[in-house]
N, CA, C and O atoms as a GROMACS GRO file, in nm:
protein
  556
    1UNK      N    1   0.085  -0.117   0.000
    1UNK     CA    2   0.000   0.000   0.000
    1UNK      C    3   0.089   0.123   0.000
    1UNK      O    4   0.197   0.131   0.058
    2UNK      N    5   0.029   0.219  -0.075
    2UNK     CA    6   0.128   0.352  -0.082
    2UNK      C    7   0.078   0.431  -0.005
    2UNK      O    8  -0.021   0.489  -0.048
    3UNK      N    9   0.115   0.458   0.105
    3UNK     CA   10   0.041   0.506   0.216
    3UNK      C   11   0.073   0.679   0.194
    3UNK      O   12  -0.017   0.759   0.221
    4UNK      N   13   0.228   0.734   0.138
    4UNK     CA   14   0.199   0.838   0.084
    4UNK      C   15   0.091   0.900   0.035
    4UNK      O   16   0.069   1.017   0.065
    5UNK      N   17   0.002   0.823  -0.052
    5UNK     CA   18  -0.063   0.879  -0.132
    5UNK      C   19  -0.178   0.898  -0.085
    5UNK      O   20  -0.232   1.004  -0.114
    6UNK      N   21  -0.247   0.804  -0.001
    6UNK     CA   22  -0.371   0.759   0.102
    6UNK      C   23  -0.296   0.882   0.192
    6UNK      O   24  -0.359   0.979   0.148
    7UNK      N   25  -0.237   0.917   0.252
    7UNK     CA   26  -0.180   1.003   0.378
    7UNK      C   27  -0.193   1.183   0.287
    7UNK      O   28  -0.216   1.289   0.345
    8UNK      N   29  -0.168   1.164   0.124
    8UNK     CA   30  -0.192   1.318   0.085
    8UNK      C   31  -0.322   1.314   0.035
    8UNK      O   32  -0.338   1.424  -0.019
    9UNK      N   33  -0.419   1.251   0.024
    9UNK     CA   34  -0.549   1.257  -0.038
    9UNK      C   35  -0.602   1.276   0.144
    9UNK      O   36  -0.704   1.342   0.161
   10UNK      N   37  -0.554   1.239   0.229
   10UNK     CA   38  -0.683   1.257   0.390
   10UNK      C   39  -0.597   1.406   0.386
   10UNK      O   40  -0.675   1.501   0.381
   11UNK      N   41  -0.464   1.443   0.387
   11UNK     CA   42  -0.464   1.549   0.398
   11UNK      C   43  -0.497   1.679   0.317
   11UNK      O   44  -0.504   1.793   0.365
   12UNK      N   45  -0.516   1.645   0.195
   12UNK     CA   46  -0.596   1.727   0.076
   12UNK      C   47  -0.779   1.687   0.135
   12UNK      O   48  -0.879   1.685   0.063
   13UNK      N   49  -0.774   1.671   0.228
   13UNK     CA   50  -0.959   1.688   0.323
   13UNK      C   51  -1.081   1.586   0.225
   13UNK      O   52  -1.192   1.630   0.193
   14UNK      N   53  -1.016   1.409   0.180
   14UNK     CA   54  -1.118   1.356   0.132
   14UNK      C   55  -1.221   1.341   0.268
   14UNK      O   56  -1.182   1.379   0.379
   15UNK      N   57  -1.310   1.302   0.255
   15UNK     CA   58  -1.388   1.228   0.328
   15UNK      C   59  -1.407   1.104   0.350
   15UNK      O   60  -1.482   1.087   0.446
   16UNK      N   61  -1.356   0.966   0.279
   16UNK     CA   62  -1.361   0.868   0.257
   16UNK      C   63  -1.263   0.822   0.191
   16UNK      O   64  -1.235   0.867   0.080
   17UNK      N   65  -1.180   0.702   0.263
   17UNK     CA   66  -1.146   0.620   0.165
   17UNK      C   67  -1.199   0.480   0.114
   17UNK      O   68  -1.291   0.422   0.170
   18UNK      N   69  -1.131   0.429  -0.003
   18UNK     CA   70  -1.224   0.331  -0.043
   18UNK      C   71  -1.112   0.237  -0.090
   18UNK      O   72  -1.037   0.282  -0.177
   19UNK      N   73  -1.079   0.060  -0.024
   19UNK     CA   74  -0.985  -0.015  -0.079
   19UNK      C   75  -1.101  -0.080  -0.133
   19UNK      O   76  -1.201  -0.125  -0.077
   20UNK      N   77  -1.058  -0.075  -0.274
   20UNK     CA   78  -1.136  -0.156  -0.372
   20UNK      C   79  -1.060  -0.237  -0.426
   20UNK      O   80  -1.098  -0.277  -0.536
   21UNK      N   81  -0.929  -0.290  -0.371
   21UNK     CA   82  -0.925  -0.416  -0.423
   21UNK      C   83  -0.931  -0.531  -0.262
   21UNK      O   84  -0.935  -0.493  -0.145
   22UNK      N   85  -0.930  -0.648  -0.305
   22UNK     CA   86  -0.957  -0.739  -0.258
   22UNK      C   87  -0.835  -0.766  -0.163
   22UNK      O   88  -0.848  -0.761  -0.041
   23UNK      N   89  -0.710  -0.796  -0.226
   23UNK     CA   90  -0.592  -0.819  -0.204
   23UNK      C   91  -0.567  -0.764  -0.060
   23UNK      O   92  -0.559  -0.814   0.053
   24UNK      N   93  -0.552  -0.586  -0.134
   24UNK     CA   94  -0.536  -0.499  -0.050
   24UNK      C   95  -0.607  -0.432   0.077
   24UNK      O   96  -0.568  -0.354   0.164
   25UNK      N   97  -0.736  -0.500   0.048
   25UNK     CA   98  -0.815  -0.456   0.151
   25UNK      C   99  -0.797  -0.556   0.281
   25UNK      O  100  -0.800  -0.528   0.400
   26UNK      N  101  -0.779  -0.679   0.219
   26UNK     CA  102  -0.691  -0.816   0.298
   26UNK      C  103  -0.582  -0.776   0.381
   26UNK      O  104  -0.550  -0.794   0.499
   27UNK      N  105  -0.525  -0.701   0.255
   27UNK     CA  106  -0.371  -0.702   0.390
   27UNK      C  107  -0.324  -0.557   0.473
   27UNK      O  108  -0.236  -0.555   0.559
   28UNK      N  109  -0.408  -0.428   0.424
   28UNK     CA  110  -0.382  -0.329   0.508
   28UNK      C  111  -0.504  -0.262   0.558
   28UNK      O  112  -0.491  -0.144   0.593
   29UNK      N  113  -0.626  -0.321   0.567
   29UNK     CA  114  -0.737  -0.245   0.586
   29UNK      C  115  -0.736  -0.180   0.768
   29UNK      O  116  -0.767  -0.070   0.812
   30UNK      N  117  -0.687  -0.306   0.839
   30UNK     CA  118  -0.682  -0.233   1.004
   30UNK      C  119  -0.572  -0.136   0.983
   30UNK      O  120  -0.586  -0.020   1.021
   31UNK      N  121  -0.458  -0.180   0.920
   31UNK     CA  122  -0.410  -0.037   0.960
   31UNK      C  123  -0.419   0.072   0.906
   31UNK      O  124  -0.361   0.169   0.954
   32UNK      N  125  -0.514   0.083   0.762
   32UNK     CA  126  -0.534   0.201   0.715
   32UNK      C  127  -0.673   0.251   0.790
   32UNK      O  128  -0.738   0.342   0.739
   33UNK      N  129  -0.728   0.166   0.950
   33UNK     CA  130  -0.824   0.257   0.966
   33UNK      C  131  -0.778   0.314   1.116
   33UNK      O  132  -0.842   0.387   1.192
   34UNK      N  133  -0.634   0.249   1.131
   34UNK     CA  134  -0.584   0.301   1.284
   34UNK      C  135  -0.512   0.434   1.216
   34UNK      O  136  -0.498   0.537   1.282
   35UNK      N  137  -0.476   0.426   1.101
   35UNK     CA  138  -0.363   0.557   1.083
   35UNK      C  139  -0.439   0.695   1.031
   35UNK      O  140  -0.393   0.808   1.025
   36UNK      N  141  -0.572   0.648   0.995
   36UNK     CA  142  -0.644   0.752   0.906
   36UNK      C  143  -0.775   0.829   1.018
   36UNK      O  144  -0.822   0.753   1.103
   37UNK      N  145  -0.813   0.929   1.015
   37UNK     CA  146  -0.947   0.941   1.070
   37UNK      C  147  -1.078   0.978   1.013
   37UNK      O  148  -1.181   1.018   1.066
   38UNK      N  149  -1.045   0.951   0.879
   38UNK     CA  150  -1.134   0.926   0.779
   38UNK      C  151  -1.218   0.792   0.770
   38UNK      O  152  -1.176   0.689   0.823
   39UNK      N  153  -1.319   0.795   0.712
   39UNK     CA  154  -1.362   0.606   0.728
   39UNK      C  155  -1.302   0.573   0.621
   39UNK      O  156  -1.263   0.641   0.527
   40UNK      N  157  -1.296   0.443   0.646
   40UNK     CA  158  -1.193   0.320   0.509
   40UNK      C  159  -1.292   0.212   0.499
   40UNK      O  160  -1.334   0.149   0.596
   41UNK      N  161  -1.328   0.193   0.379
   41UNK     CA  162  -1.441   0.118   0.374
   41UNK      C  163  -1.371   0.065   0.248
   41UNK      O  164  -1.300   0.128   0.170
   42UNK      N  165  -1.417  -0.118   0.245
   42UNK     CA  166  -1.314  -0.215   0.206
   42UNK      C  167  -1.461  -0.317   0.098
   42UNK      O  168  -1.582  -0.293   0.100
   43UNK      N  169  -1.401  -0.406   0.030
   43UNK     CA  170  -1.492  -0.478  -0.038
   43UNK      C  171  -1.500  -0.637  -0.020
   43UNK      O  172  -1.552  -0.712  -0.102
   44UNK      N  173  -1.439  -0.676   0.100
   44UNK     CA  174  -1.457  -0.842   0.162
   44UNK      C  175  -1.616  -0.860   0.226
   44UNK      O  176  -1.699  -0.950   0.214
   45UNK      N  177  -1.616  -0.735   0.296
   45UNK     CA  178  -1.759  -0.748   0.425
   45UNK      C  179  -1.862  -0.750   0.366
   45UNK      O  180  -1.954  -0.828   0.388
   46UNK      N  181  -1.858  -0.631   0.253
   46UNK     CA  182  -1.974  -0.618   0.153
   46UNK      C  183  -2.024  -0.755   0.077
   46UNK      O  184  -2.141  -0.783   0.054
   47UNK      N  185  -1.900  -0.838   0.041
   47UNK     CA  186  -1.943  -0.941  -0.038
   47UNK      C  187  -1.977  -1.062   0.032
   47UNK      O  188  -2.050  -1.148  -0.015
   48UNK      N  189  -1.906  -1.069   0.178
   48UNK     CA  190  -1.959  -1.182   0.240
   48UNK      C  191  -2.062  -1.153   0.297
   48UNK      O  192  -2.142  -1.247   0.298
   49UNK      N  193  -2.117  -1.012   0.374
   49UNK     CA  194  -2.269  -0.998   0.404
   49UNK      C  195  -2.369  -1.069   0.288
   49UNK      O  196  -2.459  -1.148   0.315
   50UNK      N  197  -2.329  -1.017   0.135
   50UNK     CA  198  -2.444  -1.075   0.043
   50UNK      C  199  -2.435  -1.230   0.037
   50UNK      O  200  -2.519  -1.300   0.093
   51UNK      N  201  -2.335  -1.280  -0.031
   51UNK     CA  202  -2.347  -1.412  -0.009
   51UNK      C  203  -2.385  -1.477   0.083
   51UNK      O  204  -2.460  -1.571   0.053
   52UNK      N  205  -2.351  -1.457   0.224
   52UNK     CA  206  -2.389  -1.507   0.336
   52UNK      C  207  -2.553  -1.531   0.308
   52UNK      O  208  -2.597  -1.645   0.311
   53UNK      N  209  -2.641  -1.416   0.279
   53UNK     CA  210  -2.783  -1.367   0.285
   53UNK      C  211  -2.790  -1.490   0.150
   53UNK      O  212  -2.864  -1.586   0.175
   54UNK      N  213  -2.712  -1.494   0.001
   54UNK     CA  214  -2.770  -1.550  -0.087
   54UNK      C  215  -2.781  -1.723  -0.080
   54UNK      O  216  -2.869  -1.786  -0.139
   55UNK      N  217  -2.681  -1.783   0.000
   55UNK     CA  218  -2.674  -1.898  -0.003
   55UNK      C  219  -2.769  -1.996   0.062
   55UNK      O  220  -2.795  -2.001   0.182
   56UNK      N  221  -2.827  -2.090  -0.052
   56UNK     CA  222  -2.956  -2.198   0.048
   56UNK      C  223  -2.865  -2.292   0.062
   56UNK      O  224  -2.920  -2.343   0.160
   57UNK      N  225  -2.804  -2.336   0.052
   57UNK     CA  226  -2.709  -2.460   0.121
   57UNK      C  227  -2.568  -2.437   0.235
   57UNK      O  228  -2.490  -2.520   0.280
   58UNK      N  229  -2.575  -2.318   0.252
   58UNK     CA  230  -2.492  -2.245   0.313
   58UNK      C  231  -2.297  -2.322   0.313
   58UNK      O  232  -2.217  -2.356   0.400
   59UNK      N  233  -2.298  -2.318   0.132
   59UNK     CA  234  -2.194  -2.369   0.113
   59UNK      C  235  -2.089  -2.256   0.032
   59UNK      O  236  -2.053  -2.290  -0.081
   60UNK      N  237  -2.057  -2.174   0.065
   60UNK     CA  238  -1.976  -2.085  -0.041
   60UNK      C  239  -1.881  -2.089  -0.077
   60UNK      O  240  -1.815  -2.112   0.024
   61UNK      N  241  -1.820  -2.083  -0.151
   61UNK     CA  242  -1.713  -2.057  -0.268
   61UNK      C  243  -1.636  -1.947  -0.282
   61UNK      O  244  -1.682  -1.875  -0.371
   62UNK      N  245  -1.500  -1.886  -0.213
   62UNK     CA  246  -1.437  -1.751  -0.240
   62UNK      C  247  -1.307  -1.786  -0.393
   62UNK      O  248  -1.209  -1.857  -0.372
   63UNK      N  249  -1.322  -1.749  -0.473
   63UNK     CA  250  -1.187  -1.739  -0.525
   63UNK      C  251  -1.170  -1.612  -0.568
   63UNK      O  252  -1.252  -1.521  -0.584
   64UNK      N  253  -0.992  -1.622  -0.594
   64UNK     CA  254  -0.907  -1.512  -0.565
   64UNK      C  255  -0.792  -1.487  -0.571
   64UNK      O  256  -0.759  -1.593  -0.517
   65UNK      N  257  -0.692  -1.436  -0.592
   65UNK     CA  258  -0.551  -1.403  -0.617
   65UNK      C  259  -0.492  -1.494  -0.472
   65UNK      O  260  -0.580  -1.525  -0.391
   66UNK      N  261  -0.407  -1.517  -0.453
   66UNK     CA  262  -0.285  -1.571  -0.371
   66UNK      C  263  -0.303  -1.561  -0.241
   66UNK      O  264  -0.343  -1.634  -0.150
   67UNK      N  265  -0.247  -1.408  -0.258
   67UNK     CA  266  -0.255  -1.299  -0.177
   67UNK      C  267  -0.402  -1.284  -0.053
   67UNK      O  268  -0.402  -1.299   0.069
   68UNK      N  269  -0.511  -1.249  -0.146
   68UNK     CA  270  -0.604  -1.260  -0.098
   68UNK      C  271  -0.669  -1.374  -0.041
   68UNK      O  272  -0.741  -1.382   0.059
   69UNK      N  273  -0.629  -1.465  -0.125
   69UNK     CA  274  -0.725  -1.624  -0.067
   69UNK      C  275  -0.600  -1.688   0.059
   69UNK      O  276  -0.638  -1.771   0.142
   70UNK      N  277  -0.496  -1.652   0.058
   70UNK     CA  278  -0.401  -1.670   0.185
   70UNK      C  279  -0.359  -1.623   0.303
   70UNK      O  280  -0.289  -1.661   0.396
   71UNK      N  281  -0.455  -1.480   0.256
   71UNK     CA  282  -0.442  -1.399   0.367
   71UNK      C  283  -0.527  -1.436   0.490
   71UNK      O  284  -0.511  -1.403   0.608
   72UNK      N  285  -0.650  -1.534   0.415
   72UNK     CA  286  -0.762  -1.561   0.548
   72UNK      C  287  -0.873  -1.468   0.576
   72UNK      O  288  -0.963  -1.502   0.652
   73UNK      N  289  -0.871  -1.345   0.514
   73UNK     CA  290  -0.971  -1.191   0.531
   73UNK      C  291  -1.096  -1.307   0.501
   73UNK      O  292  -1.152  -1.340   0.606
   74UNK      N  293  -1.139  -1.361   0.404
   74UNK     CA  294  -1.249  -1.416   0.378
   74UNK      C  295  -1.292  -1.506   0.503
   74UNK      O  296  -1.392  -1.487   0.573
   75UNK      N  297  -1.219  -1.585   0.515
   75UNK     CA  298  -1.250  -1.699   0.613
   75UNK      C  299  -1.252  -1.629   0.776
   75UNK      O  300  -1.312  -1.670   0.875
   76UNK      N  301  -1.173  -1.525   0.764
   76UNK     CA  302  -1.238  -1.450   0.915
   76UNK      C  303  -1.348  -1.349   0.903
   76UNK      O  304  -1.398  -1.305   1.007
   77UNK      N  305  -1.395  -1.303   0.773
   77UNK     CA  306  -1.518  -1.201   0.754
   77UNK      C  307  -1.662  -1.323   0.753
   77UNK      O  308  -1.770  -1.274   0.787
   78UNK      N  309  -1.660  -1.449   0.721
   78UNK     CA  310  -1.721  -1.506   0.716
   78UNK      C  311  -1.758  -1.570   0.862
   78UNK      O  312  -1.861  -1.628   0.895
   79UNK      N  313  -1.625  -1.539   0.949
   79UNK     CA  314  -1.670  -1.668   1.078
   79UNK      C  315  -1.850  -1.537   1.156
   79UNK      O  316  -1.952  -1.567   1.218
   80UNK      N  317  -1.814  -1.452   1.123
   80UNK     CA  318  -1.903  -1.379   1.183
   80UNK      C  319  -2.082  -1.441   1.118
   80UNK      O  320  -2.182  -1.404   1.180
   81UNK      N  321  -2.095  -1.531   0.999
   81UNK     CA  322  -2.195  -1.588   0.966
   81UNK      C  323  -2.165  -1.802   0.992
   81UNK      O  324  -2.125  -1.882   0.909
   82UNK      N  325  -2.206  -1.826   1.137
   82UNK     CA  326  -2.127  -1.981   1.170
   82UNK      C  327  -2.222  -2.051   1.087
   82UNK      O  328  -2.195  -2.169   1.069
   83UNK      N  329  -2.351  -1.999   1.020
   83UNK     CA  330  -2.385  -2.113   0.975
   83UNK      C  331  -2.320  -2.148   0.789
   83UNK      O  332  -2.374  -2.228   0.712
   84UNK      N  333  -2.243  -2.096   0.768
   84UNK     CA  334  -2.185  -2.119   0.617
   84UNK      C  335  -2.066  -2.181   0.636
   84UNK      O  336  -2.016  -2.154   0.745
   85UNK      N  337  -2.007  -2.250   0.573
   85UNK     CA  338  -1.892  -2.336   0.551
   85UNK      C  339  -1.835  -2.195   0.450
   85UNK      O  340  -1.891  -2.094   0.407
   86UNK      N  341  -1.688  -2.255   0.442
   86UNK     CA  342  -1.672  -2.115   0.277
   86UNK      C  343  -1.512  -2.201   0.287
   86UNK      O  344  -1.437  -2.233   0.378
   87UNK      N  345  -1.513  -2.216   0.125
   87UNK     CA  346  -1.379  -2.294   0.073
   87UNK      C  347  -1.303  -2.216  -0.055
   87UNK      O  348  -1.332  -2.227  -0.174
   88UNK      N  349  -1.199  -2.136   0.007
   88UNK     CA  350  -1.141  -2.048  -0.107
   88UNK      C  351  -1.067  -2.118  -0.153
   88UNK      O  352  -1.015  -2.214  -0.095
   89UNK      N  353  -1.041  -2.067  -0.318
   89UNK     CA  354  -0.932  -2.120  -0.416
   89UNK      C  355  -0.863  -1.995  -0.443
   89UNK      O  356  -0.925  -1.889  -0.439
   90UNK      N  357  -0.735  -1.999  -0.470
   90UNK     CA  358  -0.634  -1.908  -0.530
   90UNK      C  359  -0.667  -1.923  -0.689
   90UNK      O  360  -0.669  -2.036  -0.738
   91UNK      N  361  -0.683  -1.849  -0.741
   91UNK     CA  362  -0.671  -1.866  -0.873
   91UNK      C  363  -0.571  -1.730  -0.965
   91UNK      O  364  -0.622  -1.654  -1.047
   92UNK      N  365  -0.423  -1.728  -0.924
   92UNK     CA  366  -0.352  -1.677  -0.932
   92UNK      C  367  -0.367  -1.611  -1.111
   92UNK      O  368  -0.385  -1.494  -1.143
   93UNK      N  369  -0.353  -1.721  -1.197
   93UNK     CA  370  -0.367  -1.694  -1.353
   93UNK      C  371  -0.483  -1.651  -1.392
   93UNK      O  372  -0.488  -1.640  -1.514
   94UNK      N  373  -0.604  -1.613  -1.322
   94UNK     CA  374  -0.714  -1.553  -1.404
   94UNK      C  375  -0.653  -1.384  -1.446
   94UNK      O  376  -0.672  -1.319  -1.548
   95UNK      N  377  -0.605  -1.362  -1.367
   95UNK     CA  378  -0.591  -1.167  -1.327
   95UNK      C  379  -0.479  -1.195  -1.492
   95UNK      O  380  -0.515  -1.126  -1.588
   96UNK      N  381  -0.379  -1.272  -1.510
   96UNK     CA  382  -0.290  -1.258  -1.629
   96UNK      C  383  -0.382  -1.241  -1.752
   96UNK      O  384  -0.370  -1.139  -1.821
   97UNK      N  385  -0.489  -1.353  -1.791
   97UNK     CA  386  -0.597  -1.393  -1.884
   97UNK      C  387  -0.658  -1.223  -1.916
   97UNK      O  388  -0.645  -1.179  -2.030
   98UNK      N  389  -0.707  -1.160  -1.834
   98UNK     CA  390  -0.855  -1.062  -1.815
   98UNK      C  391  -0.748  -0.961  -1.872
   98UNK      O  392  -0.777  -0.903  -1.976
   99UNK      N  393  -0.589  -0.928  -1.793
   99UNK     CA  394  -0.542  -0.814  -1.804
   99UNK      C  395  -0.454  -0.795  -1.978
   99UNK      O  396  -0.399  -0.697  -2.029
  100UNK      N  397  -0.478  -0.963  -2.040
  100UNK     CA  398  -0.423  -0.978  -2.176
  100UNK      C  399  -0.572  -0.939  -2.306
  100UNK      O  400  -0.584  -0.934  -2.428
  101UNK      N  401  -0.647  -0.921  -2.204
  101UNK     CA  402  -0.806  -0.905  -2.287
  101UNK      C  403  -0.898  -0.988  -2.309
  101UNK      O  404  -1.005  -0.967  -2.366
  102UNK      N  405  -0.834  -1.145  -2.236
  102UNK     CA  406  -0.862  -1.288  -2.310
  102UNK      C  407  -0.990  -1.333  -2.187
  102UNK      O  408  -0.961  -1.332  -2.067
  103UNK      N  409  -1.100  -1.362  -2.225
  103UNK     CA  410  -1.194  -1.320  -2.128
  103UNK      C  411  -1.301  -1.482  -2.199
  103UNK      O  412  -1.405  -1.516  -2.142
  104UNK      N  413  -1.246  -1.556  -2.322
  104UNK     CA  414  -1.327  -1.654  -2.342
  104UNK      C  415  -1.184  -1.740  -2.373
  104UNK      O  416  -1.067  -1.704  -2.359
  105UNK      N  417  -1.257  -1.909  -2.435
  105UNK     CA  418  -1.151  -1.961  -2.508
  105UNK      C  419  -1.096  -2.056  -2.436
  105UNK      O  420  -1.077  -2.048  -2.315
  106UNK      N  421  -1.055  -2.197  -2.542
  106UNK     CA  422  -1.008  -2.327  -2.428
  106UNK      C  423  -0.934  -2.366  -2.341
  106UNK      O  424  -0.928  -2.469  -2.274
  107UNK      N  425  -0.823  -2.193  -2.354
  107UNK     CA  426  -0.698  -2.239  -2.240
  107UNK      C  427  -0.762  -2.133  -2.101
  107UNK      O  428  -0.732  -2.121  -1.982
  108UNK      N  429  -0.838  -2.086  -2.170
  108UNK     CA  430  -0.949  -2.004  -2.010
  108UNK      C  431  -1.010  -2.108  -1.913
  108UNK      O  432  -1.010  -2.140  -1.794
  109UNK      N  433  -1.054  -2.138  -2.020
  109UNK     CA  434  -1.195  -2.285  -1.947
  109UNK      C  435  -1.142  -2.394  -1.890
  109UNK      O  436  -1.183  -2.457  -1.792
  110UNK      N  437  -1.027  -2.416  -1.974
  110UNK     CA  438  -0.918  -2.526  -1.890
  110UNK      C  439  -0.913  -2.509  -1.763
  110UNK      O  440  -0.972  -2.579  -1.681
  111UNK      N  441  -0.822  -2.389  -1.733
  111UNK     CA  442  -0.831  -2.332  -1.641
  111UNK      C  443  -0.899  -2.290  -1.548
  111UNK      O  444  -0.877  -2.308  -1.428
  112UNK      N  445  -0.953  -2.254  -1.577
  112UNK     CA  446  -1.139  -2.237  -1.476
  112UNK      C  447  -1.171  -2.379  -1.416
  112UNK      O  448  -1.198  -2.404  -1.299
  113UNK      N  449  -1.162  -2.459  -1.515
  113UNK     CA  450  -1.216  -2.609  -1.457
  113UNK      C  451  -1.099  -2.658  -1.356
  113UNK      O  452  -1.134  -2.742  -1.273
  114UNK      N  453  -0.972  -2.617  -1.354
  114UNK     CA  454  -0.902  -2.716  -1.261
  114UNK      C  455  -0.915  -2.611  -1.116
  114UNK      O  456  -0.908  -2.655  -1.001
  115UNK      N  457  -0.935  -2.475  -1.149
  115UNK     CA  458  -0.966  -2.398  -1.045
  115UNK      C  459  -1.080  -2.398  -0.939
  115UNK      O  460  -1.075  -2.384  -0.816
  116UNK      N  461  -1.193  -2.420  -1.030
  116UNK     CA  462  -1.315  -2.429  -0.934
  116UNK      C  463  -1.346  -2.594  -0.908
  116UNK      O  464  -1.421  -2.627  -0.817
  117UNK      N  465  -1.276  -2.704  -1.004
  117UNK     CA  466  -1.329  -2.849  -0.940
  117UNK      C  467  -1.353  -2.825  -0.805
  117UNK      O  468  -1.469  -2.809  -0.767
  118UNK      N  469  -1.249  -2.820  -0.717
  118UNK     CA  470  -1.211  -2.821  -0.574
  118UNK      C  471  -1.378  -2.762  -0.487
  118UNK      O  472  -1.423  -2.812  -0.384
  119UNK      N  473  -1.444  -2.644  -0.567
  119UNK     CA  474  -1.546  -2.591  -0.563
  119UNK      C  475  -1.728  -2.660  -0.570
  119UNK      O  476  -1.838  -2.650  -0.514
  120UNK      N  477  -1.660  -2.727  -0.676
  120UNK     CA  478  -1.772  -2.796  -0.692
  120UNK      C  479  -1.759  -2.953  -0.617
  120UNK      O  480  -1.858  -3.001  -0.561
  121UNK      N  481  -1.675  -3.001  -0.621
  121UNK     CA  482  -1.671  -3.103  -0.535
  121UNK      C  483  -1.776  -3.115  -0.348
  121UNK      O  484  -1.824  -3.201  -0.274
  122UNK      N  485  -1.760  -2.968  -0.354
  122UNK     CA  486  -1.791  -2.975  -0.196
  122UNK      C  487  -1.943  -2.918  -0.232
  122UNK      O  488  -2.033  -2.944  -0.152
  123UNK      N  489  -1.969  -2.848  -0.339
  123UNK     CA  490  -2.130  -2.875  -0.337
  123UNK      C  491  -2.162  -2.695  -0.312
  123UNK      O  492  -2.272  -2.657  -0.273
  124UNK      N  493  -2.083  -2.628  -0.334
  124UNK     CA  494  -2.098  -2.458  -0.296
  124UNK      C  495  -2.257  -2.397  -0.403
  124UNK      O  496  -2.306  -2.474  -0.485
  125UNK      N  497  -2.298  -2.300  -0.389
  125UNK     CA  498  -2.456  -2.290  -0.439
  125UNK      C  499  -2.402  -2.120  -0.445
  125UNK      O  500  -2.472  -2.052  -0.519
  126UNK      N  501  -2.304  -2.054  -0.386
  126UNK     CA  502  -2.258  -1.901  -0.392
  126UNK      C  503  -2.078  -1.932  -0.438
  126UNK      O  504  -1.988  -2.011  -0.412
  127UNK      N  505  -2.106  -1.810  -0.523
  127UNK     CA  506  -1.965  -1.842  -0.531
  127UNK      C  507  -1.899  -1.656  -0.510
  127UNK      O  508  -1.956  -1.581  -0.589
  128UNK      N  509  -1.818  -1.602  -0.439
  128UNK     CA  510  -1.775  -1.491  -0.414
  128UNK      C  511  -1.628  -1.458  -0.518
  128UNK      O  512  -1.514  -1.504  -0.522
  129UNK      N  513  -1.691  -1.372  -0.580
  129UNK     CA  514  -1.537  -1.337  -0.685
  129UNK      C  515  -1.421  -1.252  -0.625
  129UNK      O  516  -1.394  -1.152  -0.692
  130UNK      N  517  -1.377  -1.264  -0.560
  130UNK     CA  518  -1.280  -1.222  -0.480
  130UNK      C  519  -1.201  -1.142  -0.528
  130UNK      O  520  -1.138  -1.093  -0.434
  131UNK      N  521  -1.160  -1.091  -0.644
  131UNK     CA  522  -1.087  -1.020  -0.694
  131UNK      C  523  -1.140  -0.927  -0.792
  131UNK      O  524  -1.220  -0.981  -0.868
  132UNK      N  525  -1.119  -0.797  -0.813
  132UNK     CA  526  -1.177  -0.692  -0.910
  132UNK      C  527  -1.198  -0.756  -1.014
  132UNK      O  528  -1.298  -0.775  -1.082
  133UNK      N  529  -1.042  -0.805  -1.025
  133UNK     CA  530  -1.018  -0.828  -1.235
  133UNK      C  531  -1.126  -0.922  -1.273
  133UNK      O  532  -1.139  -0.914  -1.396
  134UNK      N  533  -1.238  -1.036  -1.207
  134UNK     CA  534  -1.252  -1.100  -1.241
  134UNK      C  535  -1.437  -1.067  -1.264
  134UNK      O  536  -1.527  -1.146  -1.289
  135UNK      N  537  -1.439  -0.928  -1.246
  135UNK     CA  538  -1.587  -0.886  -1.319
  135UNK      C  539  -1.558  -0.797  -1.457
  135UNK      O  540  -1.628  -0.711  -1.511
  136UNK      N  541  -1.420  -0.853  -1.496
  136UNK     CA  542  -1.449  -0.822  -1.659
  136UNK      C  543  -1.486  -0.934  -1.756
  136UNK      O  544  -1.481  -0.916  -1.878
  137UNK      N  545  -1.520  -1.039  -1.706
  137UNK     CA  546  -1.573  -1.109  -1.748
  137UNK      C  547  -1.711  -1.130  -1.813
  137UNK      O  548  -1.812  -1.126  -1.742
  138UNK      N  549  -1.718  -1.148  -1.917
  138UNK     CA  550  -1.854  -1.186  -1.988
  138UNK      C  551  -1.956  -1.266  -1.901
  138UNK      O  552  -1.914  -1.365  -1.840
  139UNK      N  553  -2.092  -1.228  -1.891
  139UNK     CA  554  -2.198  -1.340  -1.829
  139UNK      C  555  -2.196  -1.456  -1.902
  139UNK      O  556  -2.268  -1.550  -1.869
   0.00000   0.00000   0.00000
C-alpha cells in the first residue's frame, strides 16, 4: 500500500477512503483505519454480508488471487456468519488472462475447470469473486 498517497489525499480533506481491491483490503485495511481518521471502507464485508444472505445450502465458494485467498480476510469475515462453511481457491492466472483481454476460449476454461473443481466437489450454491479483475468477465 502507498500510504503516501492515502496520507496526501486525507490530507488534501477527502472524506472517505475506499480499498477496492480485494488483495489490499486483505492485507492493510486495520491499519489504514488506525492511521487515518477518515472512514476506510473495504470490499470483503460487503461481499460476504451478500453471499452469506444468498446462499440456500450455506456452502460458499471464495476465489481469488494468492494474496487474498491466503491472507484468510475471507474466512475471518465469514466466521461472523457460523452457519456457512466457505472454501477459497487461489486462482492466481485468471488476473494474467482478463489483463491480456482474453476473457473466453479453451486455455481459459481449462483453467477455470481445474480452479473451481475443488469448488464444486464440496457442493458450494454461492460463489464470491474475490478479486476486481474478475468482473471483466462476460456473463
Amino acid at each position: 500500500m502507498r500510504w503516501n498517497v492515502l496520507t496526501g489525499f486525507v490530507e488534501q480533506g477527502v472524506k472517505l477512503l475506499v480499498i477496492a481491491c480485494n488483495s489490499a483490503s486483505a492485507a492493510c485495511l486495520s491499519d489504514a483505519r488506525e492511521r487515518y481518521s477518515v472512514p476506510v471502507v473495504e470490499v470483503i464485508r460487503p461481499a460476504v454480508r451478500r453471499a452469506a444472505a444468498a446462499t440456500r445450502n450455506g456452502r460458499i465458494g471464495v476465489i481469488g488471487t494468492t494474496a487474498t485467498i491466503t491472507s484468510g480476510a475471507y474466512v475471518d469475515a465469514f466466521a461472523a456468519a457460523p452457519q456457512v462453511g466457505v472454501t477459497g481457491v487461489a486462482c492466481p492466472q485468471f488476473v494474467d488472462f482478463v489483463e491480456r483481454g482474453i476473457t473466453s476460449g479453451r486455455a481459459l476454461l481449462g483453467l477455470a475447470s481445474g480452479y473451481l473443481e475443488p469448488l464444486q466437489r464440496v457442493g458450494i450454491d454461492t460463489l464470491v469473486l474475490g478479486c476486481t479483475h474478475y468482473r471483466c468477465w462476460p456473463e
